[in-house]
C-alpha positions as CSV (number, residue, x, y, z in Angstrom):
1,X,-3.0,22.0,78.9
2,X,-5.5,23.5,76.3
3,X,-9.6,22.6,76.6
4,X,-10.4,20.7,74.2
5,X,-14.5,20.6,73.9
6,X,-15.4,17.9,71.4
7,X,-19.0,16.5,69.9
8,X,-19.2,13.4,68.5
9,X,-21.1,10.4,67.3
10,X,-19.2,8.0,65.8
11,X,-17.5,8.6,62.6
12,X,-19.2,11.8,62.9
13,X,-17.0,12.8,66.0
14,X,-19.0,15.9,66.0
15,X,-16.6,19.1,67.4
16,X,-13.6,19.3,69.0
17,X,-12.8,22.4,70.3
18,X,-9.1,23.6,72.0
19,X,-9.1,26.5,74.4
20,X,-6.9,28.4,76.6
21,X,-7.7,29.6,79.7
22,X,-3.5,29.7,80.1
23,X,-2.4,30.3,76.5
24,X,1.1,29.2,76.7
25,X,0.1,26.0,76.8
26,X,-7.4,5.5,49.0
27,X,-8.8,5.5,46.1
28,X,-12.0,4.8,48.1
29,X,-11.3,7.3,51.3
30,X,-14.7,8.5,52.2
31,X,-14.3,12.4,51.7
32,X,-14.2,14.8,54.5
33,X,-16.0,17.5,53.5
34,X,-19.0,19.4,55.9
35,X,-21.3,20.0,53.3
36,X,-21.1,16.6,52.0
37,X,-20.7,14.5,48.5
38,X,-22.3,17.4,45.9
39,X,-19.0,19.0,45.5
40,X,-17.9,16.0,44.1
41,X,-21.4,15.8,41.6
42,X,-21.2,19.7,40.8
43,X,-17.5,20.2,39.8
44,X,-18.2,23.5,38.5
45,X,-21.2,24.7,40.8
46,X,-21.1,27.6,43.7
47,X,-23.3,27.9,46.4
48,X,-23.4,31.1,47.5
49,X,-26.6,33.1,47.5
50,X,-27.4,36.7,46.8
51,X,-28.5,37.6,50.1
52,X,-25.9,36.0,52.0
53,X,-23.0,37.4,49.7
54,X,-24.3,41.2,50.5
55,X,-23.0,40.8,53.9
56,X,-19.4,39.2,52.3
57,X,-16.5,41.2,51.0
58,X,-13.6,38.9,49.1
59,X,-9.8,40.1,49.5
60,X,-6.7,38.1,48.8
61,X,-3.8,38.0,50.3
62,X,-0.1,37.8,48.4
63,X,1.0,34.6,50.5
64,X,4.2,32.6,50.7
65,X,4.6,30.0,48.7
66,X,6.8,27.8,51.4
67,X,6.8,29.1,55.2
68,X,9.9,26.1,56.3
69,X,12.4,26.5,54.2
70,X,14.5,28.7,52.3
71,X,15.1,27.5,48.6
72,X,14.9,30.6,46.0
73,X,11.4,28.8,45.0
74,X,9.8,29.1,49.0
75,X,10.1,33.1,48.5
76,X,7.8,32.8,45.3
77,X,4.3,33.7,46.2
78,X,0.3,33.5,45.5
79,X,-3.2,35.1,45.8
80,X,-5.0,33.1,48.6
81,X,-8.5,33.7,48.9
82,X,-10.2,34.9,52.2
83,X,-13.7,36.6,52.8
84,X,-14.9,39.0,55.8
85,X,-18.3,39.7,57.2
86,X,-17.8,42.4,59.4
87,X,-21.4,43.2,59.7
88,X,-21.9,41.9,63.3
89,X,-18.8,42.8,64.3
90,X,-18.5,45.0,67.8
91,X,-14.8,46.8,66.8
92,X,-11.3,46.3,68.1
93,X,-12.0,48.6,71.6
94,X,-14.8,46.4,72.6
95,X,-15.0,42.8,73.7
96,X,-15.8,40.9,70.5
97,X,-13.5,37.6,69.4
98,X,-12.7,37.0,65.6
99,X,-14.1,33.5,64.1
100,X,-11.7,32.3,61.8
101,X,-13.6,29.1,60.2
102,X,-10.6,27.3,57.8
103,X,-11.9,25.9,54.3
104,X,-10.7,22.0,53.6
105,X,-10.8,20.2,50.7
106,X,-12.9,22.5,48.5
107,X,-13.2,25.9,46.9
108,X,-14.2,27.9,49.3
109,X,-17.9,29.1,48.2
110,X,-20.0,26.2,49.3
111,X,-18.7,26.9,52.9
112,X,-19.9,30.2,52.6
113,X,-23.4,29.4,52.9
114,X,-23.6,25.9,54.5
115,X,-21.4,26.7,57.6
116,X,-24.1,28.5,59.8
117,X,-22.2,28.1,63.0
118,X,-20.2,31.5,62.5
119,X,-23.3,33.6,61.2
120,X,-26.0,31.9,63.6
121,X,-23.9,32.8,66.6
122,X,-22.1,36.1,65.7
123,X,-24.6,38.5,66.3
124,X,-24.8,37.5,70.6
125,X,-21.4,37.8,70.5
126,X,-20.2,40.8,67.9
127,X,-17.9,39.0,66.2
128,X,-16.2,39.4,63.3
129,X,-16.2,36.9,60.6
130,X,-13.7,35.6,58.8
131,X,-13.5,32.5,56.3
132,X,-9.9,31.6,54.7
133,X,-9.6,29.4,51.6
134,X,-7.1,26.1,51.1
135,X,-4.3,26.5,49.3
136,X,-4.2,24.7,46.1
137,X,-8.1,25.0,46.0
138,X,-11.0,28.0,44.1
139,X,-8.8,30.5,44.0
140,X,-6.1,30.1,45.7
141,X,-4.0,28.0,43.7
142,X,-0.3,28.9,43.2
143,X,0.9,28.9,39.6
144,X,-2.6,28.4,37.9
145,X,-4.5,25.6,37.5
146,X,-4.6,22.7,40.7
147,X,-4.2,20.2,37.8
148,X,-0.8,21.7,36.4
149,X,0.2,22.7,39.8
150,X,-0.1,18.5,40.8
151,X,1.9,17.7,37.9
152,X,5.1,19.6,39.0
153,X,7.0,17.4,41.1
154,X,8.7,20.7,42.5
155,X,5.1,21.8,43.2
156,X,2.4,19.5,44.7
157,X,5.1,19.2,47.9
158,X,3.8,22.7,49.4
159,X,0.1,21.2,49.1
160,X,0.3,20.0,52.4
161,X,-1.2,20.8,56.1
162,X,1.7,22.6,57.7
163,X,1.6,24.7,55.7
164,X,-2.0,25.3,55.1
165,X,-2.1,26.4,58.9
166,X,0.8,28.4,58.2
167,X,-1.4,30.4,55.6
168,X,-4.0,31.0,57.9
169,X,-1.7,32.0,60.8
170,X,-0.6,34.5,58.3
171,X,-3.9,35.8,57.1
172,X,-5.3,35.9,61.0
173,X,-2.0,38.1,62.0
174,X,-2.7,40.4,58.6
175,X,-6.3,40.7,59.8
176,X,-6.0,41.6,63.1
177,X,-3.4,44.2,62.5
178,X,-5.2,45.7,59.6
179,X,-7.9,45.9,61.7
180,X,-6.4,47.6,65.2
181,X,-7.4,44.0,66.6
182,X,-4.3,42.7,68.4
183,X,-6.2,42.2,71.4
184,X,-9.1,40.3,69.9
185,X,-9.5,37.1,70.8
186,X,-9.5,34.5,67.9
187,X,-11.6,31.2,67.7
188,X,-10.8,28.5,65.0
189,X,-13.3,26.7,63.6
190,X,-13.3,23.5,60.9
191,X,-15.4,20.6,59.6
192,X,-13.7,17.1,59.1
193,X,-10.3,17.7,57.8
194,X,-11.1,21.0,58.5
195,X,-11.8,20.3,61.7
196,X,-8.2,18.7,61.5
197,X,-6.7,21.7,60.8
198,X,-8.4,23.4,63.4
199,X,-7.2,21.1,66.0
200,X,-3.7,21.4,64.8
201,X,-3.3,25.4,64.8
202,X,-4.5,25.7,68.4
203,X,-1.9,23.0,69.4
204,X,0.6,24.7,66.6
205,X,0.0,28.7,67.0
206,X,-1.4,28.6,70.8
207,X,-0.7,32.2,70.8
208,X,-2.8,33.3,67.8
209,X,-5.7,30.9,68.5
210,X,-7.6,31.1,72.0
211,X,-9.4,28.1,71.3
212,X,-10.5,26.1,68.2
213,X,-13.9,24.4,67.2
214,X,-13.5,21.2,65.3
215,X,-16.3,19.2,64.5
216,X,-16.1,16.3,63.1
217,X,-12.6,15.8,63.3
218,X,-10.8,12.7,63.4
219,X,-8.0,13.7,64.8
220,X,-6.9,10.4,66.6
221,X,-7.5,8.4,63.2
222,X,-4.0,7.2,62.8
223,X,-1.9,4.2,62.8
224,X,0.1,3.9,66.4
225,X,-2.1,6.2,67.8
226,X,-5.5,4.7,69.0
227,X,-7.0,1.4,68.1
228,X,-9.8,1.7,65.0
229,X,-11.9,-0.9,63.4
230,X,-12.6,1.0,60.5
231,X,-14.5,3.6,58.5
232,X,-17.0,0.9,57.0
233,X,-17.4,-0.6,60.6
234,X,-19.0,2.5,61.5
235,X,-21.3,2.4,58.1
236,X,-22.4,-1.3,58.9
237,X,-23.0,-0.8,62.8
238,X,-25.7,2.4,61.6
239,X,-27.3,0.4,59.4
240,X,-27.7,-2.5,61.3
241,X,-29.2,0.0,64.1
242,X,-31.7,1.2,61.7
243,X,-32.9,-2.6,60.8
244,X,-31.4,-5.9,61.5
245,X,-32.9,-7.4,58.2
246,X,-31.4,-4.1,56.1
247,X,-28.6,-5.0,57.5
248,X,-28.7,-9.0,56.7
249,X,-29.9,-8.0,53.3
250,X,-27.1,-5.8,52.1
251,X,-24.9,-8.5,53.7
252,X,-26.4,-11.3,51.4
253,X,-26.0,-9.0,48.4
254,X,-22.4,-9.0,47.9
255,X,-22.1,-12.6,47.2
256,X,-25.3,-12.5,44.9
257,X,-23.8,-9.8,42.7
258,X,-20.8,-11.6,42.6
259,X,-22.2,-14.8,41.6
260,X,-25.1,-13.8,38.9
261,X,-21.9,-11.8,37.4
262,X,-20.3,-15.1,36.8
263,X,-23.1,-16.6,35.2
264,X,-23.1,-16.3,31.3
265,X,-24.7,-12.7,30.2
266,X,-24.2,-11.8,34.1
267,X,-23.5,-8.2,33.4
268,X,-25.8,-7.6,31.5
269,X,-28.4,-9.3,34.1
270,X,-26.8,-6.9,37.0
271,X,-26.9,-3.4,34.3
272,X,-30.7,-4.5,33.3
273,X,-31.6,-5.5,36.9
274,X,-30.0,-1.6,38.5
275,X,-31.0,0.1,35.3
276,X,-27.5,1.4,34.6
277,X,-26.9,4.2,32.5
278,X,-24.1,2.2,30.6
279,X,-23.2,-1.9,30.7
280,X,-21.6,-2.6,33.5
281,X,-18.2,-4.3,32.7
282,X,-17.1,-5.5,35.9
283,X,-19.3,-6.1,38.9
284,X,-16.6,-4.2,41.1
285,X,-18.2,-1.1,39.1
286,X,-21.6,-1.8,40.8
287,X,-20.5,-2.7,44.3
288,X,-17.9,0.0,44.7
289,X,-20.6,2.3,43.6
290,X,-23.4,1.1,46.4
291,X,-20.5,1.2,48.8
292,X,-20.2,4.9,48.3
293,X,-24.1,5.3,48.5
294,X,-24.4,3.1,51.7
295,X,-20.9,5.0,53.4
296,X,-22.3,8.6,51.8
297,X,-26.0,8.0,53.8
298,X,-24.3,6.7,57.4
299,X,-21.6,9.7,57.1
300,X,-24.3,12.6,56.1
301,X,-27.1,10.6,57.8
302,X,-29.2,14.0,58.6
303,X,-32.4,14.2,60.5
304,X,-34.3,16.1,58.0
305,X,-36.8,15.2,56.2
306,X,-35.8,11.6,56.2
307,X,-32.7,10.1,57.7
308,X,-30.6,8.9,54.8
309,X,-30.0,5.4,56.3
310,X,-33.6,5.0,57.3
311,X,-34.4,5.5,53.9
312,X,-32.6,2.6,52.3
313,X,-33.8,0.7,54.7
314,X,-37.4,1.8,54.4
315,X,-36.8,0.9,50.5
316,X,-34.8,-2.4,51.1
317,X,-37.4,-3.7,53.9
318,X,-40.2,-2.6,51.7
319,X,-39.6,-5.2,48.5
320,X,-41.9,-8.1,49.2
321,X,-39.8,-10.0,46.5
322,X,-37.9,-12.4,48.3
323,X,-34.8,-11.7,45.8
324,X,-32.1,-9.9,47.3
325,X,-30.9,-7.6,44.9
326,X,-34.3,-6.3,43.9
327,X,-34.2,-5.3,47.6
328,X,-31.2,-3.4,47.2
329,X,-32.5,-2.0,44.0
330,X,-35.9,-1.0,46.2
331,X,-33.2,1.1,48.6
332,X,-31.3,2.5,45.7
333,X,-34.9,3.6,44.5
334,X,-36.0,4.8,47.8
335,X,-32.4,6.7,48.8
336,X,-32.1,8.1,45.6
337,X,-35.4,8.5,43.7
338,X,-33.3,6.8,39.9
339,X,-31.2,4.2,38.7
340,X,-27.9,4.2,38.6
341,X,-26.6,6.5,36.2
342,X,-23.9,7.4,39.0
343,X,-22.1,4.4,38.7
344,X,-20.3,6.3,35.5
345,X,-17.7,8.3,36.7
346,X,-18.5,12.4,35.7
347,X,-16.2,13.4,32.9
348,X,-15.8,16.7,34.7
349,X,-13.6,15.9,38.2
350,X,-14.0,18.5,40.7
351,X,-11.3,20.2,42.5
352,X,-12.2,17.7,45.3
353,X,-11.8,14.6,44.2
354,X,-8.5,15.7,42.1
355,X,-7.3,17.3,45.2
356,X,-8.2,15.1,47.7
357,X,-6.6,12.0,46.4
358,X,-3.6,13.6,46.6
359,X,-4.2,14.7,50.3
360,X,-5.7,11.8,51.4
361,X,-3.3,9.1,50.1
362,X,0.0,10.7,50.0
363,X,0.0,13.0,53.3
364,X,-2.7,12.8,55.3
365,X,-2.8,8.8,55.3
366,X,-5.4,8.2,57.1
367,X,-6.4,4.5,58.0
368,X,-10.1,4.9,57.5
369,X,-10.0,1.0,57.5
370,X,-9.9,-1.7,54.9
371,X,-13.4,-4.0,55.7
372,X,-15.6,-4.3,53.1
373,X,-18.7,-2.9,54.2
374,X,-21.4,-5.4,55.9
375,X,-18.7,-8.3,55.5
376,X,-18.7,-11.3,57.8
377,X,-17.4,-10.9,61.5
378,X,-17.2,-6.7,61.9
379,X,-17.0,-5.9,65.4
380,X,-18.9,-3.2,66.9
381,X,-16.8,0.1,67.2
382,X,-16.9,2.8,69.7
383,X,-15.3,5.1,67.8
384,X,-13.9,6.0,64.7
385,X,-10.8,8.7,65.1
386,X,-12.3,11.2,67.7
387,X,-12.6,12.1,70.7
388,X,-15.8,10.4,72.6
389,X,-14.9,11.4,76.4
390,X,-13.6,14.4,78.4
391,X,-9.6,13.8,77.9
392,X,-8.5,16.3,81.2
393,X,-10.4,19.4,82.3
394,X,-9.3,21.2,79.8
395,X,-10.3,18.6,76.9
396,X,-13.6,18.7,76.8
397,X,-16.0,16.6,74.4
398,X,-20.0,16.2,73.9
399,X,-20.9,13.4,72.6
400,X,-24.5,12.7,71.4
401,X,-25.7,9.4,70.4
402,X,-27.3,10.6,67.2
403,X,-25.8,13.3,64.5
404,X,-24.5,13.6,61.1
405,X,-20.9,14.7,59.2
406,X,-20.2,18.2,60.8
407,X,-24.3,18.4,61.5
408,X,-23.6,21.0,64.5
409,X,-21.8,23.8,62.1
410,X,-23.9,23.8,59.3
411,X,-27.0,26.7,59.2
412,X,-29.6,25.9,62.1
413,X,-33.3,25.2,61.8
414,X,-35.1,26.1,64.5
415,X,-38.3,24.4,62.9
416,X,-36.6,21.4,61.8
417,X,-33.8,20.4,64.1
418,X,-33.9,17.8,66.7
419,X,-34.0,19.2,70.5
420,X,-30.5,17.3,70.9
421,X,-29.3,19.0,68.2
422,X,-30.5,22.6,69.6
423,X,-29.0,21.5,72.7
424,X,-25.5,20.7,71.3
425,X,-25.3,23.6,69.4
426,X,-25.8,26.0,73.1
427,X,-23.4,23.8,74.5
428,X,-20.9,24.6,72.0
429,X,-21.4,28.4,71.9
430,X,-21.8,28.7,75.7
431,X,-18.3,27.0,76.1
432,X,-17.0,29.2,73.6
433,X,-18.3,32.4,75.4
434,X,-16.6,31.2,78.9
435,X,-13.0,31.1,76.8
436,X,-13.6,34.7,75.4
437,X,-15.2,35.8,78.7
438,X,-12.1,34.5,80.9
439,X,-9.7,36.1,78.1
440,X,-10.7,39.3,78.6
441,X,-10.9,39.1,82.3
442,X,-7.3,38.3,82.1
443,X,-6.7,41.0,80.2
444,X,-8.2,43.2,82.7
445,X,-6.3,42.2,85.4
446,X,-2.9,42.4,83.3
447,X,-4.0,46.2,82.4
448,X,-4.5,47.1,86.0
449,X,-1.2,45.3,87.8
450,X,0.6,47.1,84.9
451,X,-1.2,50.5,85.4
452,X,-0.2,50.0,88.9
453,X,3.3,49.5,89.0
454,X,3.5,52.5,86.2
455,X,1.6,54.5,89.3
């Protein structure tokens, strides 16, 4: 069976990883991503930096539009975006791996400089560097635009996982011939639905992929597979860890909005009272919105400078007012430093949140549970579609009782990150190096029974 290392904390379910040591072997869905909810605020913003894109080369490869069937349309084709740092790597004749990290729901460019696990560990290990994009996302979206690719019934079918790992299995085999590298070991590594895919292709392409890193991943989050209490289960139990009367308060408030939105003049009372941007015309508009903040600040909940959920709290706790929506105005204030202009919907939708729907609801169809957060009677949950406990001794997890979305991939801070966090991070890498370490002693001993029977 293949190893399967795998960090979590709750929702967070922080990385699985698959190995071989025997390679034969919603219209409210919280989104996935590992660098969190600003690719859904900056439709049209990149990330990457000057310094860091030195080190990058872009190439893209003429893929297949459909890699199951054979209709005249599946042989049609289109430019999928991948990117290469080579400048760690040790070169096809020595021992150095290939990490293959495989982009999710987004363009591809904020990845490049938020996912530090590949550059932060590359340099120990000489590997080469390798970051493939999503089909139907930044540039990699068969015939043009992803908007007028959803619309085609004929279309928005190949926008789909299978084949997603199907690209990449494509791109890793092009790589690693281009590049002499048949023998080079290849780890996999995702964030969330990334994470997902990561998962998948080890179990999928065992003999492409030594072992995979997913972090984040909630693999085991659906129906008929493992029992769930839900997504906003998760959001309420971190909350009410960080403070009982937070908790009680945000609790309380659902009812209050409700009932001053009844009164005569009630919207207007809530949009004065939250300093909206624009009247609210349906108190739905204001709770859905503080739903996202409150699920957005337990999923991302990051130990530096502040811990998002602490900071509600800290906000919501510190309103001597005894009314309960000027508390949750205080945590708005505290969390996000404005009123809320957010509750609007941006005009411009980002690849994302159009794309992402579509996964989300229509193929993934994931149960990420339908509580309304901080309601009545919410049990607490152990876990929230990971894996939370060594599954053989080849599955492997590490589980920390603290973390954020994806926390242990994105670029480490040695002056800022918690000593778990250091920890789980070595933990992760030193696991890694044991795969690619026993792969190449394997290899070893395959070159020298078969040099002796030649002899």
């Amino acid at each position: 069976m293949s190893p399967i290392l795998i960090l979590s904390r709750l929702f967070l379910l922080c990385a699985i990883i698959l190995s071989s040591s025997t390679i034969a072997e919603l219209s409210n869905i919280p989104i996935l991503s590992p660098i969190g909810p600003r690719i859904l605020q900056n439709p049209k913003k990149t990330f990457v930096s000057e310094s860091v894109s030195e080190d990058l080369e872009t190439y893209f490869y003429n893929q297949t539009l459909d890699h199951f069937n054979y209709n005249p349309q599946s042989y049609q084709t289109f430019q999928q975006r991948y990117v290469i740092n080579s400048k760690f790597w040790g070169g096809a004749d020595s021992d150095s791996p290939i990490f293959v990290y495989f982009g999710a729901e987004a363009p591809l460019d904020g990845d490049l400089t938020a996912i530090g696990f590949l550059d932060d560990n590359a340099a120990q290990i000489n590997a080469l560097l390798v970051y493939i994009e999503h089909r139907f996302y930044g540039q990699s979206i068969p015939f043009g635009s992803q908007e007028e690719a959803l619309k085609n019934s004929s279309i928005r079918g190949y926008f789909n996982s299978a084949q997603a790992i199907a690209d990449y299995a494509e791109i890793i085999i092009h790589i690693k011939k281009k590049r002499k590298a048949e023998n080079s070991p290849v780890i996999v590594i995702g964030g969330s639905y990334g994470g997902m895919l990561a998962s998948w292709f080890r179990l999928k392409y065992p003999h492409i992929a030594l072992g995979a890193l997913a972090s984040s991943a909630p693999i085991l989050y659906f129906d008929d597979i493992t029992p769930q209490d839900g997504y906003y289960s998760i959001v309420s139990k971190d909350f009410r860890e960080a403070s009982e009367s937070c908790y009680q308060t945000i609790q309380k408030s659902w009812a209050e909005i409700d009932q001053v939105a009844s009164m005569p003049n009630g919207l207007q009372i809530l949009s004065k009272k939250f300093k909206t941007c624009k009247p609210l015309t349906d108190s739905d508009e204001l709770k859905d919105q503080l739903d996202t903040m409150y699920a957005s600040a337990a999923q991302y909940n990051r130990p530096a400078p502040t811990y998002p959920v602490d900071l509600i709290c800290k906000g919501i706790d510190g309103i001597t007012s005894n009314d309960t929506l000027d508390k949750i105005f205080g945590g708005i204030v505290s969390y996000k430093g404005k009123r809320l202009c957010y509750i609007n919907p941006p005009t411009n939708v980002s690849q994302t949140a159009f794309g992402w729907r579509w996964q989300s609801i229509k193929l993934i169809l994931q149960r990420f549970g339908s509580n309304i957060i901080f309601s009545n009677g919410l049990k607490d949950p152990y876990s929230s579609g990971g894996v939370l406990e060594n599954i053989s001794d080849t599955i492997l997890a590490v589980h920390t009782a603290n973390g954020s979305h994806c926390l242990d991939i994105l670029v480490a801070n040695a002056t800022t990150d918690p000593e778990w966090l250091l920890a789980q991070r070595k933990t992760e890498i030193n696991i890694i190096r044991r795969w690619i370490d026993k792969y190449y002693d394997n290899l070893r001993i395959t070159d020298e029974k078969t040099t002796t029977k030649l002899l």
